[in-house]
C-alpha positions as CSV (number, residue, x, y, z in Angstrom):
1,X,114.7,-40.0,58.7
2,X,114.1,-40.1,62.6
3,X,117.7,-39.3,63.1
4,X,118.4,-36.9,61.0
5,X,115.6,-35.0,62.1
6,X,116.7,-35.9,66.1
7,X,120.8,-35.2,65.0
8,X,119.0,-31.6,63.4
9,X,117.5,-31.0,67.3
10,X,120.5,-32.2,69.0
11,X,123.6,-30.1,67.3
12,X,122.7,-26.6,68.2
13,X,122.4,-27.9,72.0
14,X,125.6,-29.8,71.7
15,X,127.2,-26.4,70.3
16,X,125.8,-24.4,72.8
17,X,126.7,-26.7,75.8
18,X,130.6,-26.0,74.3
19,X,131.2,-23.4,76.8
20,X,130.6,-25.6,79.8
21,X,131.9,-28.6,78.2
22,X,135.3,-27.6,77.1
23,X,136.3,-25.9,80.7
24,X,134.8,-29.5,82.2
25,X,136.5,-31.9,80.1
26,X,139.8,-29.9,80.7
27,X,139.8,-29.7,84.2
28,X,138.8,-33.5,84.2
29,X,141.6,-34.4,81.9
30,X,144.6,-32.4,84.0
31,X,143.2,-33.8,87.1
32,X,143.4,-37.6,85.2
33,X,147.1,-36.8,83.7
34,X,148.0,-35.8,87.4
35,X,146.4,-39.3,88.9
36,X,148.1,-41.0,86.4
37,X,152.0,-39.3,87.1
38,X,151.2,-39.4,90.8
39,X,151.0,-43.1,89.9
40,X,153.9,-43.5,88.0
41,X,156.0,-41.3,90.3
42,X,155.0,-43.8,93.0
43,X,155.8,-47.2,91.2
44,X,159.5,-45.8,90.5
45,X,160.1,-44.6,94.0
46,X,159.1,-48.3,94.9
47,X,161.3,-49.4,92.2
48,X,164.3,-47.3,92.5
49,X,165.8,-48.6,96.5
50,X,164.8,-52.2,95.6
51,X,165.3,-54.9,93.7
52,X,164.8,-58.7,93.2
53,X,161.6,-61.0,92.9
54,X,159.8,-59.6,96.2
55,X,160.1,-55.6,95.6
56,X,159.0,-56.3,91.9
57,X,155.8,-58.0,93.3
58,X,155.4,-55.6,96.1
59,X,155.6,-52.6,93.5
60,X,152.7,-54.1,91.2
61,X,150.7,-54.6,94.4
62,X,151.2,-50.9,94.9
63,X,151.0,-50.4,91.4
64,X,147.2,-51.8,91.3
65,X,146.4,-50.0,94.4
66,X,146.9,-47.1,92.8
67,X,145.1,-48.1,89.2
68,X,141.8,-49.2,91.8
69,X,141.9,-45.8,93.8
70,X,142.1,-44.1,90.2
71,X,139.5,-45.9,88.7
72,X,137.6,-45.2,92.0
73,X,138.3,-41.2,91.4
74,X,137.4,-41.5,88.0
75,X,134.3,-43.0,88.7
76,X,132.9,-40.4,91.1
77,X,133.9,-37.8,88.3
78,X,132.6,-39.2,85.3
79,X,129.4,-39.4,87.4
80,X,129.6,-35.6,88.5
81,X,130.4,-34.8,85.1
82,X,127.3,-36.8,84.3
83,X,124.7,-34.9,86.5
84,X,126.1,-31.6,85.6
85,X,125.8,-31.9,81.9
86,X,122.4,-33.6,82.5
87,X,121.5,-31.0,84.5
88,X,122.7,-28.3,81.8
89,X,120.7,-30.4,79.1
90,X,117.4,-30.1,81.0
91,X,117.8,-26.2,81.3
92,X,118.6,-26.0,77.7
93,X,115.8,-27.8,77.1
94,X,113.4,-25.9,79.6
95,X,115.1,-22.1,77.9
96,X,114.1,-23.8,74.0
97,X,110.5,-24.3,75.7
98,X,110.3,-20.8,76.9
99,X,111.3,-18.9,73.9
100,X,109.4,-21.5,71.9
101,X,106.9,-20.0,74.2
102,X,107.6,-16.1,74.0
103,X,108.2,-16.7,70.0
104,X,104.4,-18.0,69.8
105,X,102.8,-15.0,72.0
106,X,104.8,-12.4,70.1
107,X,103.3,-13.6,67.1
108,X,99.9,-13.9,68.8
109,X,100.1,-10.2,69.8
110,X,101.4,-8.5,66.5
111,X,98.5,-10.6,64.5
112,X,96.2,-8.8,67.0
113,X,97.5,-5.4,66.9
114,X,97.4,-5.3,63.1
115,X,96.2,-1.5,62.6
116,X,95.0,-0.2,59.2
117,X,92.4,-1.1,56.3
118,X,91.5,-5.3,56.5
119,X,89.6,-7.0,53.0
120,X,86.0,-8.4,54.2
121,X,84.4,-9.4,51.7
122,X,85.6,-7.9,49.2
123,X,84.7,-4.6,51.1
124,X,87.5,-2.3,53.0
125,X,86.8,-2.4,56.7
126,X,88.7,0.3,59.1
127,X,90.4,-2.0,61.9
128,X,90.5,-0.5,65.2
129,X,94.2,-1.3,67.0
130,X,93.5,-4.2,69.9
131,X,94.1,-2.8,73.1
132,X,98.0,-2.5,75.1
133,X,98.4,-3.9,78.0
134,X,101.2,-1.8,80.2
135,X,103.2,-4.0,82.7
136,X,104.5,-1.9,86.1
């Protein structure tokens, strides 16, 4: 029951968060597929003028050097990635509050300004319309 009800919450903000999400996770995906060539590319051109035992061993070494420094890079990302869409939830969640907020005032004020004829009592009482406030 708890989950459905938290899943219910969660979707519209996972839908709305689409629009920064998509551009994010494509950017971080092409800059991934180029780490990843770059590190073939560089474990062939270490393979291609050499061979024997030696060159095969040097070329892994280089090979895991280049796995570490990606793994590195995709660390600092993910955790970029992280703050931004952090970041994105908590405004979501502060704009939900506000409107939550504007929603309930709006209410508040149209109750109040109800004009025209109001049962008390079983007797038919002239309302007078509550007062407008003017901003500016």
């Amino acid at each position: 029951m708890m989950k459905q009800l938290v899943k219910r919450m969660i979707r519209p903000l996972w839908r709305a968060s689409a629009v920064i999400r998509r551009p994010v996770a494509a950017r971080f995906d092409a800059r991934i597929q180029r780490l990843v060539i770059q590190a073939i590319d560089a474990s062939r051109g270490a393979e291609t003028g050499r061979s024997g035992f030696g060159d095969s061993a040097d070329a892994s070494v280089r090979i895991e050097y280049s796995l570490g420094a990606l793994h590195e890079k995709i660390d600092r990302y993910s955790v970029e990635v992280d703050l931004v869409l952090n970041t994105l939830v908590r405004e979501i969640a502060r704009l939900q509050y506000r409107l939550d907020e504007v929603e309930s005032r709006s209410s508040r004020e149209c109750l109040s300004r109800s004009v025209g004829l109001t049962l008390v009592d079983g007797e038919a009482v002239e309302s007078s319309p509550a007062p407008v406030s003017r901003v500016g």
